[in-house]
Each structure stands twice: as C-alpha cells, then as structure tokens.
C-alpha positions in Angstrom: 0.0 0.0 0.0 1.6 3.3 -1.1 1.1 6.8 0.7 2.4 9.6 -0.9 2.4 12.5 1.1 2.9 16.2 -0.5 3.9 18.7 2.1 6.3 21.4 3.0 8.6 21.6 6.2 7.5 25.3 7.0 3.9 24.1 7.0 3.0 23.6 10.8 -0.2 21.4 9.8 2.0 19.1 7.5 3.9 18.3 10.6 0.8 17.8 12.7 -0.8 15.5 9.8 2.2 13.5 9.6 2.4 12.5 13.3 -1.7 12.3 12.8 -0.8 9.6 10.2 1.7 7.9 11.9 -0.4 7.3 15.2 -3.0 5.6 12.7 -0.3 3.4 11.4 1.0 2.4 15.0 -2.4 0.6 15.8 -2.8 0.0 11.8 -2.2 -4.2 11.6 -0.7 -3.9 8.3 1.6 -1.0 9.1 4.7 -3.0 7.3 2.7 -3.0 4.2 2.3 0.7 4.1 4.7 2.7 1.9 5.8 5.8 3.1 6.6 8.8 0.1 7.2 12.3 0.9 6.6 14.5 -1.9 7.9 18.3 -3.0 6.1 21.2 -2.7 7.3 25.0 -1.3 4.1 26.9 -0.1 6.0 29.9 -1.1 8.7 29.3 -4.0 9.6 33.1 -3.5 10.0 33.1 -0.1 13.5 34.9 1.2 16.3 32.7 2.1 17.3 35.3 4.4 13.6 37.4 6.2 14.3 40.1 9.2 10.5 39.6 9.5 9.5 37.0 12.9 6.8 34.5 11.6 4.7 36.4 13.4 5.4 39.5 11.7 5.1 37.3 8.3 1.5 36.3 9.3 0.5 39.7 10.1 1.9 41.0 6.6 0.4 37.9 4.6 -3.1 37.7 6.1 -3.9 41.8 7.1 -4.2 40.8 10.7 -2.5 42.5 13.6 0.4 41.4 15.3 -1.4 39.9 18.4 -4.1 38.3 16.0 -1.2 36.6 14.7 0.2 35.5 17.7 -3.5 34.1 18.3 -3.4 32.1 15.1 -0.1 30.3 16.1 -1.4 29.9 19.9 -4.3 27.6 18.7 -1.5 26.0 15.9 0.7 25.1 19.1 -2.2 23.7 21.4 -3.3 21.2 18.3 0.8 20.0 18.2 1.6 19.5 21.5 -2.0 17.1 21.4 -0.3 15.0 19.1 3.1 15.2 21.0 4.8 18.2 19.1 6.6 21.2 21.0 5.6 24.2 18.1 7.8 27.1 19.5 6.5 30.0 16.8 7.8 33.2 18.7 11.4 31.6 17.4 10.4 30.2 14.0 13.2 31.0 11.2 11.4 31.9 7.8 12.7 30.9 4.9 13.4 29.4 1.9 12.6 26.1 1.4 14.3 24.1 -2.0 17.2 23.6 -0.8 15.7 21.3 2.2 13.5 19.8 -0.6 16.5 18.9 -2.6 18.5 17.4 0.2 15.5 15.3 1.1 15.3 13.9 -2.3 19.2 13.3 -2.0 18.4 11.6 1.2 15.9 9.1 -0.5 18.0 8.0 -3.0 19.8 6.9 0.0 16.8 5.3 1.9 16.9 8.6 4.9 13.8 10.4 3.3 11.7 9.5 6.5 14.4 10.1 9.0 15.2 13.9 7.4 11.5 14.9 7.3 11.4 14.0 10.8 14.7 16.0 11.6 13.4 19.1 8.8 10.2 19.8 10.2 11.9 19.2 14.2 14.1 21.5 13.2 12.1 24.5 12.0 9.2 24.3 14.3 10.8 23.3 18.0 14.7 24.1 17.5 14.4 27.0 15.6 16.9 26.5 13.1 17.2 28.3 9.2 16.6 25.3 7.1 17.4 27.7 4.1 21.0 28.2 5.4 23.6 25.4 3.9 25.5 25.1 6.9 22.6 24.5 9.2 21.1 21.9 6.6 24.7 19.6 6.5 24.6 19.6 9.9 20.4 18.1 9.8 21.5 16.3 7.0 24.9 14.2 8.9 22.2 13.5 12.1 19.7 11.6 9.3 22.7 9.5 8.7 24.0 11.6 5.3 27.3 12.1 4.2 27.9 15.7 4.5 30.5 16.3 1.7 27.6 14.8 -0.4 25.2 16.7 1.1 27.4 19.7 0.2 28.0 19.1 -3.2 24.3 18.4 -3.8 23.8 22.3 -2.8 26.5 24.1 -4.0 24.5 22.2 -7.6 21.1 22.2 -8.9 20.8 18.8 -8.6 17.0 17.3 -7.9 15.7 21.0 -8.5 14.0 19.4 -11.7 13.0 16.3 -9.7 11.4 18.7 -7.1 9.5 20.8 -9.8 8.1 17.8 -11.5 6.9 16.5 -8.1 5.0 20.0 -7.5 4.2 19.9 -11.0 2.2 16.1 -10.6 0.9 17.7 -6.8 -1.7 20.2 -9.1 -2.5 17.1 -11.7 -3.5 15.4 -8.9 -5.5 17.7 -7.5 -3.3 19.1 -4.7 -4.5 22.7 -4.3 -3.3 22.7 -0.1 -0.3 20.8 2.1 -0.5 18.1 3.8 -1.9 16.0 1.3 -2.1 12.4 1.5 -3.0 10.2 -1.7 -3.2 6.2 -0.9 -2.8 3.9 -3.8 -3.5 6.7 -6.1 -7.2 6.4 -5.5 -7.9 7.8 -1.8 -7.1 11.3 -0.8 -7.0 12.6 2.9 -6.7 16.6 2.6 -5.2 18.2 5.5 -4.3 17.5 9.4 -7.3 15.3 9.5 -7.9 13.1 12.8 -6.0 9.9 13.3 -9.6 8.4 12.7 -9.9 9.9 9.3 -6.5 7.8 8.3 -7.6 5.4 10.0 -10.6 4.9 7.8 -8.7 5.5 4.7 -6.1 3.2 5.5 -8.5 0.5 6.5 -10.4 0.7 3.1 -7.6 0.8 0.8 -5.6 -2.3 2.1 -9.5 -4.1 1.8 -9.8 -2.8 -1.7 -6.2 -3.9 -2.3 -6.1 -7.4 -0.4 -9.4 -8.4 -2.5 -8.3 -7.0 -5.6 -5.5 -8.9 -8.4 -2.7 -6.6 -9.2 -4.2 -6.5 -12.7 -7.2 -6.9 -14.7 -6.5 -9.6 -17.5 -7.9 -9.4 -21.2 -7.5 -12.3 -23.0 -8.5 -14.0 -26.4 -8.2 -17.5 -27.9 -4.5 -16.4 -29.8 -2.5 -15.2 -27.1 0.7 -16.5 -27.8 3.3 -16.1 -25.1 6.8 -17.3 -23.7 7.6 -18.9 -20.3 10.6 -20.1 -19.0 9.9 -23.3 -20.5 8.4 -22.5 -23.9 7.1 -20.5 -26.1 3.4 -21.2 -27.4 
C-alpha cells in the first residue's frame, strides 16, 4: 500500500498531519505493508532565504491581521501540536526558503533517509528554531539523518534534484493538490489536510481491503495469445 504524502517543512499542519498519520499506522495491523513517500512542494517558492521579518510579523503582513491576531493564530496551531506530541515554539520560527531542504530530502531518498530527514526538517524548523534555508545549518540536519555531508554539500552548491522537485510539485496540481499536507493512498484515496487519526484510519483500512481483495491487474485475453515462459514459447 503506497502513501504519498505532499507537504512542506515550514507548513505547521504538515507536521501535525504526519504525526496524525503515523499514530494511525502504530495501531494500523498492516503498518509493514504501508509505503511511506514524501513528496515536494514550497508553499511559497519566492520566499526569502534570508527574512528580518518574525513568523509572526510574516502572518500579520500575509493575512492583514495584527500582530497579536497573529500571535492568536499560532497559539491555537501550538495547542493542536503539542496534542499529538509536538513542541511548536513559533515566537522563534526561522522563515525561509525552502528548496534547498527539498532537494536534500530527495538526496536523502536516493539513500533510503527520506523518512528520518523529514522527521529531523520539520523538528528542526518548528521546535529548535533552526534556518533550514541556510547550507551550513542543513549539512549539519542532514549528517544526524545519517547523510554524508561532503555529499550533502555538493548536492547544494549544484542544482541537482531541482528538476526532480518541480516535477513532483508539478504532478501535486495534476492530482489535485491545491493545499499541504496532502495524503494520496494507492493513487485512489485522498486525505486533505491534518485530518484526525480516525480519518486515516478509515482510509487506510479501506484501501488495504480494496487492495487485499483486488488482483494486481485486470487480465484481457483471447483465444490467440501467444506467449513465452521459461519453458516454452506457445
């Protein structure tokens, strides 16, 4: 069973929908047949590398709310985390670019570390505080996921996987994706957004039934279908 997650590491509710999802899968009894893919895509491909702005400033600016509205709008973003185990610590939040992490996280899959860097991305920019757009900060993520960090380096100082990440954000609106998280299972069920871990629940349930009863394939076949085994050829 395949889950292919789209989601961004600045996105507070793609965190919280990805410990959502895992909690369904710890009392899931077929969580080793569950396929885990993270997918590309920058809520804000213009964003600075570099902002003097707080996140809270950022909000204010973005939504034409005040500066304590803001501060309200992360308040009730913290109290859903920390029910699902996270510490959200927004009065620190770094914003910033985010390709670069993107890239490194496909590096890291072609390595078999995608699920242990978005674990370490999105810990990193929502309870440590750390510029995920900065190179220096993201080697140093990168070695604790188990990467190699003079790979790691030369990945960044290239564009290598940029392509890989556009065509990924590029599929996310053929799909349908028009918000992050967003969860597609087999290619036929979609959970949009943090939902409850009885949502994925659900969703997981029915797709492994729907998978377990179906064949991999459905067969047309005539009276002339000629074909080679190992053995033969008829």
């Amino acid at each position: 069973m395949k889950i292919e997650i789209w989601s961004d590491f600045v996105c507070p509710f793609c965190y919280i929908g990805k410990r959502r999802l895992e909690q369904a899968l710890e009392n899931f009894p077929n969580e080793e047949k569950a396929e885990v893919i993270y997918k590309s895509f920058e809520l804000d491909p213009n964003a600075e590398r570099s902002s003097k702005q707080s996140m809270h400033e950022k909000l204010a600016a973005k939504y034409g709310r005040s500066l304590e509205e803001a501060k309200e709008m992360t308040r009730n973003m913290e109290e859903q985390a920390s029910m699902v185990g996270l510490d959200f610590r927004f009065g620190t939040m770094v914003p910033t670019n985010t390709m670069d992490a993107h890239r490194v996280a496909k590096f890291a899959e072609t390595k078999g570390l995608d699920q242990e860097t978005a674990e370490i991305f999105f810990r990193a920019v929502f309870t440590d505080s750390k510029d995920i757009g900065d190179h220096e900060t993201l080697i140093e993520l990168a070695q604790e996921a188990g990467l190699d960090q003079s790979e790691v380096r030369q990945v960044l100082e290239s564009t290598d996987y940029m392509e890989l990440v556009r065509t990924e954000e590029t599929e996310a609106h053929q799909v349908g994706v028009q918000g992050v998280p967003f969860f597609v299972i087999n290619r036929k069920y979609a959970v949009s957004g943090a939902q409850p871990k009885e949502i994925f629940t659900q969703a997981l349930e029915k797709a492994y039934s729907e998978e377990k009863q179906s064949p991999a394939f459905e067969t047309f076949s005539g009276q002339n279908g000629a074909s080679c085994t190992d053995d033969s050829c008829e």
